[in-house]
N, C-alpha and C positions, 0 to 999 in steps of 0.2 A: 698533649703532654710531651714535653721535650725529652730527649736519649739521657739528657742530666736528673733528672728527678730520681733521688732514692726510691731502692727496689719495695721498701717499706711504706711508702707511701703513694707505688704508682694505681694502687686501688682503692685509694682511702676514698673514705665516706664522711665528706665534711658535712659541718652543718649548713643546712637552708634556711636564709633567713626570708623574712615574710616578703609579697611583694611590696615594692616602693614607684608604686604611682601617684607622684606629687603636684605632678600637673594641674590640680585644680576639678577636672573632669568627675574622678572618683569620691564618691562616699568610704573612705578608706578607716575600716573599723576589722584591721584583720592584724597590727601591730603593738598594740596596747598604748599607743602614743595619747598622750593629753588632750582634749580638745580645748586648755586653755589658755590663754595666753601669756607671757613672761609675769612678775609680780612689776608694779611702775619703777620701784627701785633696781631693777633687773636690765631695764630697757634705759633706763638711766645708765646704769655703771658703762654699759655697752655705750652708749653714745660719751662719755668722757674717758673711754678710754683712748690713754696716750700711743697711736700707731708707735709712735719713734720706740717704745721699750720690746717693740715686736725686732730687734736686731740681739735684744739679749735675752738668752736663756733666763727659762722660768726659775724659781725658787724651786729643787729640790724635794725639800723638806715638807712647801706649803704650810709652813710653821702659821701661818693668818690663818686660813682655811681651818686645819685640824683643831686649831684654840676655838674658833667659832662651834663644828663639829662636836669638840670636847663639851666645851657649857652646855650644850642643846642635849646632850646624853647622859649629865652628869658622869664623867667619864672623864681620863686627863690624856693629854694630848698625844700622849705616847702610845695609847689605845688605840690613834686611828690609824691607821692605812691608807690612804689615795690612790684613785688607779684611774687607768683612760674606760672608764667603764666598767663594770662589775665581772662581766664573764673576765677579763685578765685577772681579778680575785682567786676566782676559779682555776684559770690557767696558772698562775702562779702558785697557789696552794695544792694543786697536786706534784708539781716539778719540786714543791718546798720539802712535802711532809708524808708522802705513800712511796715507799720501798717498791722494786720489783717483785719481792714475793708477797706483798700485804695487794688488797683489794681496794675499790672504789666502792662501798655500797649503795646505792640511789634505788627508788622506787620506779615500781617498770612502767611506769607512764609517770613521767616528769621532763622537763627540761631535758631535750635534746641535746642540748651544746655538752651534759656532764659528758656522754659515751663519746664525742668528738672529743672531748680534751683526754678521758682517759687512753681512749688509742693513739691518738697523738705521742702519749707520754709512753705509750706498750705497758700499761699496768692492766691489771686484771680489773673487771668489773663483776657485781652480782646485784643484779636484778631484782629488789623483794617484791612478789606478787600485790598486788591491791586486795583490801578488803574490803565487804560488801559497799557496791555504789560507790566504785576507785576511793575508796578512804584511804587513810594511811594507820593500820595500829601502831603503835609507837610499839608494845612488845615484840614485834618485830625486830625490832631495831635496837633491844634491850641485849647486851652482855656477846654482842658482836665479837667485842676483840678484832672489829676491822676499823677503816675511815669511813664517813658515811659523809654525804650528804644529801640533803632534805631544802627542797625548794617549800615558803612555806610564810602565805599562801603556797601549794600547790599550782603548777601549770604542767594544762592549759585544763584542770578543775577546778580550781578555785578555793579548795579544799582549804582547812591550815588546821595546826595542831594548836593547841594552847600550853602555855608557857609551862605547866607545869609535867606536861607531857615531854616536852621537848626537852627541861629536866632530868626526869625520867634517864631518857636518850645519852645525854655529856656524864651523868653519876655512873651510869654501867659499861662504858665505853674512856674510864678514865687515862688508857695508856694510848688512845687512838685519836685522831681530830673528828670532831663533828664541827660541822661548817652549814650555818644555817642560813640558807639564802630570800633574805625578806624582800626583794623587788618590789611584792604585790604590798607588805606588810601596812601601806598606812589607811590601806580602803575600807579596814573594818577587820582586822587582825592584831594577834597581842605579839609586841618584840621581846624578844627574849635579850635584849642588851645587855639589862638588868643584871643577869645571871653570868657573865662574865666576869664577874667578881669574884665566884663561886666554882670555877670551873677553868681550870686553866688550859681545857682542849675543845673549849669552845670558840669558833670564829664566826662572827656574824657578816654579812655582805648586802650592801646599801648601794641604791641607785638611785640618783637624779633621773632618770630617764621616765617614770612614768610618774611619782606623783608631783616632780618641780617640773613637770614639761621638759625637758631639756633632753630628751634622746641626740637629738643632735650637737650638743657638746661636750658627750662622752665623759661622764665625770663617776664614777661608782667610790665607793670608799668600805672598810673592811672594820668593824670593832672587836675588838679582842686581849689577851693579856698582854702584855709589854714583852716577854717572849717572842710569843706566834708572830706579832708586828715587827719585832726585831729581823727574826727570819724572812715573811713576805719583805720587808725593805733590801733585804741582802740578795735578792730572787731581782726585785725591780733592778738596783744600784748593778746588776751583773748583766740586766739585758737593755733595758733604757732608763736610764736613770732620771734625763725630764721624759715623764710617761704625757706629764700633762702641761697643754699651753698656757701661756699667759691668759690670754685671754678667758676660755673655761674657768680658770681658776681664779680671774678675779667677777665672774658673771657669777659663781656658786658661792661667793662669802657675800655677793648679795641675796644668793636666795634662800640661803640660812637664816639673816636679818631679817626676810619677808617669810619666815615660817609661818603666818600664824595668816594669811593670806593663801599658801596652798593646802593650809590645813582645809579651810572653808572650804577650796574648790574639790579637796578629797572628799568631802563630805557631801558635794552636792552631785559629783560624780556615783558615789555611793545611794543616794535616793534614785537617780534618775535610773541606776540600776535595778531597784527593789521595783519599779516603775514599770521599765522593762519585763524581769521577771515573769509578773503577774501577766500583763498582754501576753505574754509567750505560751505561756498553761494555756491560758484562754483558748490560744490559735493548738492546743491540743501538740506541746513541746512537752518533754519531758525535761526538766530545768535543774541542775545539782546548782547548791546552794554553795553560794560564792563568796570569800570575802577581797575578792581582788576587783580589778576594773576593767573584768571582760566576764560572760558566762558562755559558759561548757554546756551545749543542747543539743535536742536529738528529737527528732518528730518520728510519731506513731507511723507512718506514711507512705515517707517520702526521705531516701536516704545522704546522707551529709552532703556525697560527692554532687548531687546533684543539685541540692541548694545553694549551695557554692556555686556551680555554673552559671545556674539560670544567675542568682544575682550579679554576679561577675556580668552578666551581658546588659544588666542593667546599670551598672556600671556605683555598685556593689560590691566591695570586697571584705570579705571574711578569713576566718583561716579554716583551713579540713588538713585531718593529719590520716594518708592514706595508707594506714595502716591496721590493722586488728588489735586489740577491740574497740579501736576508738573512730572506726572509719564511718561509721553511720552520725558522728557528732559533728557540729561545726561549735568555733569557738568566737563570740563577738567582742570585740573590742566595744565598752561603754564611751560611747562620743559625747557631741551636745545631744539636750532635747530636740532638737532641730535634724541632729545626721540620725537621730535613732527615731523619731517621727518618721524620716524618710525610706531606712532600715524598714522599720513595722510595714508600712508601706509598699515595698518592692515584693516583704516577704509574704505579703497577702494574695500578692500576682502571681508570684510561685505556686503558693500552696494552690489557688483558684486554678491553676492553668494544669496542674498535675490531677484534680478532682478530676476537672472536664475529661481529660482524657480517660481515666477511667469508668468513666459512664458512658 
């Protein structure tokens, strides 16, 4: 750390993101990344895209993108937001709309990056405890009179609320933002978009990154009332106003077009899970029930941090979050049948090799 760095930040506690060994080497199911591949029109638009318009600034607006956006939501175009990624959603929506004396409310196992952006920002945070088997009661979260948000699916449980819940959440919390972050939402989860209509301090937050593949061209987008958009554009236009490149932005109005292509492979992501699952009880895992595209698991046995190694040396990656009460779980990213074959596999070595030495 250099003599310049603010005294406010010379202890901060950023967030860790997962590892990134892409080398080829790793069975890497510790990210939530896609194991499938662009849609054909996706790998298309990329191979005729014009390099020479890489000298001019993108479009701003992404008036193409957000009309596409718009139709696929039933929603009109002034509803969307565009961001280099979802967590800037996040980032921006707190810098937008939580005062110094109001709070951040987030559930105390969820998404790590909310407690990074709130100190970032020096707003307060509060923590609501989980209910039985890390749920989320939505009364909880009922007549707050704070901001809240609620990842959802849940991460890294898998958990999610249903739409009418989450309802619930925006009608009693009418003068506050609730800002629902559907990352996981297309693996078998209900979007509350819908409800936007209904609810002028609800913001919902969308990401390309796990069910279009696309983590790597950083594209999230935010739906919500004409308002709240209003504002998150005034937060962007004040810190980068092209957030997003050209390119990103013309590879995601093809992958809007090719919707009904990642719908299929959400869905066969989603079996090859239930697939999963079941083997895991088997091998005697205790397994919370997931609608995202990783699962939350815990063996009778043999504790998180240590399946995590062994497979790491197998060259196996998963996630462990080393902390209480979530330290004895690992969290799998759902790959192909093929990386989770090999997954099942490693982990039978594990468990077999942890037995023997207890005997």
């Amino acid at each position: 750390m250099s003599r310049f760095m603010k005294k406010a930040f010379q202890d901060f506690d950023s967030y860790t993101p997962g590892e990134q060994k892409n080398d080829g080497s790793y069975c890497k199911l510790n990210t939530n990344e896609s194991p499938f591949p662009p849609a054909p029109a996706v790998v298309q638009a990329l191979a005729d895209f014009d390099a020479d318009m890489l000298r001019l600034y993108p479009d701003p607006t992404g008036r193409v993108l957000k009309e596409k956006l718009a139709a696929m939501h039933g929603v009109a175009p002034e509803n969307i937001f565009l961001s280099n990624g979802s967590d800037d959603i996040i980032n921006f929506a707190v810098l937008a709309f939580v005062d110094q004396d109001e709070e951040v409310v987030f559930p105390e196992i969820s998404y790590s990056f909310y407690d990074v952006i709130a100190a970032l920002h020096g707003v307060n945070v509060r923590r609501i405890p989980m209910a039985e088997g890390f749920s989320i009661d939505p009364e909880d979260y009922c007549d707050l009179n704070q901001n809240i948000v609620i990842a959802n699916p849940n991460a890294p449980t898998g958990l999610a609320l249903s739409s009418d819940q989450i309802r619930r959440i925006a009608a009693s919390n009418p003068d506050h933002l609730v800002l629902i972050d559907e990352a996981y939402v297309d693996f078998g989860a209900e979007t509350v978009i819908p409800l936007i209509n209904e609810y002028d301090n609800l913001l919902v937050s969308r990401t390309f990154s796990k069910y279009a593949g696309f983590a790597g061209g950083r594209l999230g987008y935010a739906v919500g009332s004409k308002d709240l958009i209003s504002d998150l554009t005034t937060i962007q236009y004040s810190t980068n106003p092209y957030n997003i490149n050209r390119i990103s932005m013309r590879l995601a109005e093809a992958i809007v077009d090719s919707d009904d292509y990642y719908r299929v492979n959400a869905g066969r992501i989603a079996a090859t899970r239930a697939r999963v699952c079941e083997k895991l009880q088997s091998m005697g895992f205790e397994v919370i029930p997931s609608k995202a595209n990783f699962v939350f698991v815990r063996h009778a046995s043999v504790d998180g941090g240590t399946i995590y190694e062994e497979l790491k040396k197998r060259f196996v990656l998963v996630r462990h979050f080393d902390k209480a009460p979530i330290s004895d779980y690992i969290r799998v990213s759902i790959g192909s049948d093929r990386q989770m074959d090999l997954f099942i596999n490693k982990l039978q070595e594990v468990l077999s090799i942890n037995q023997a030495s207890e005997e």
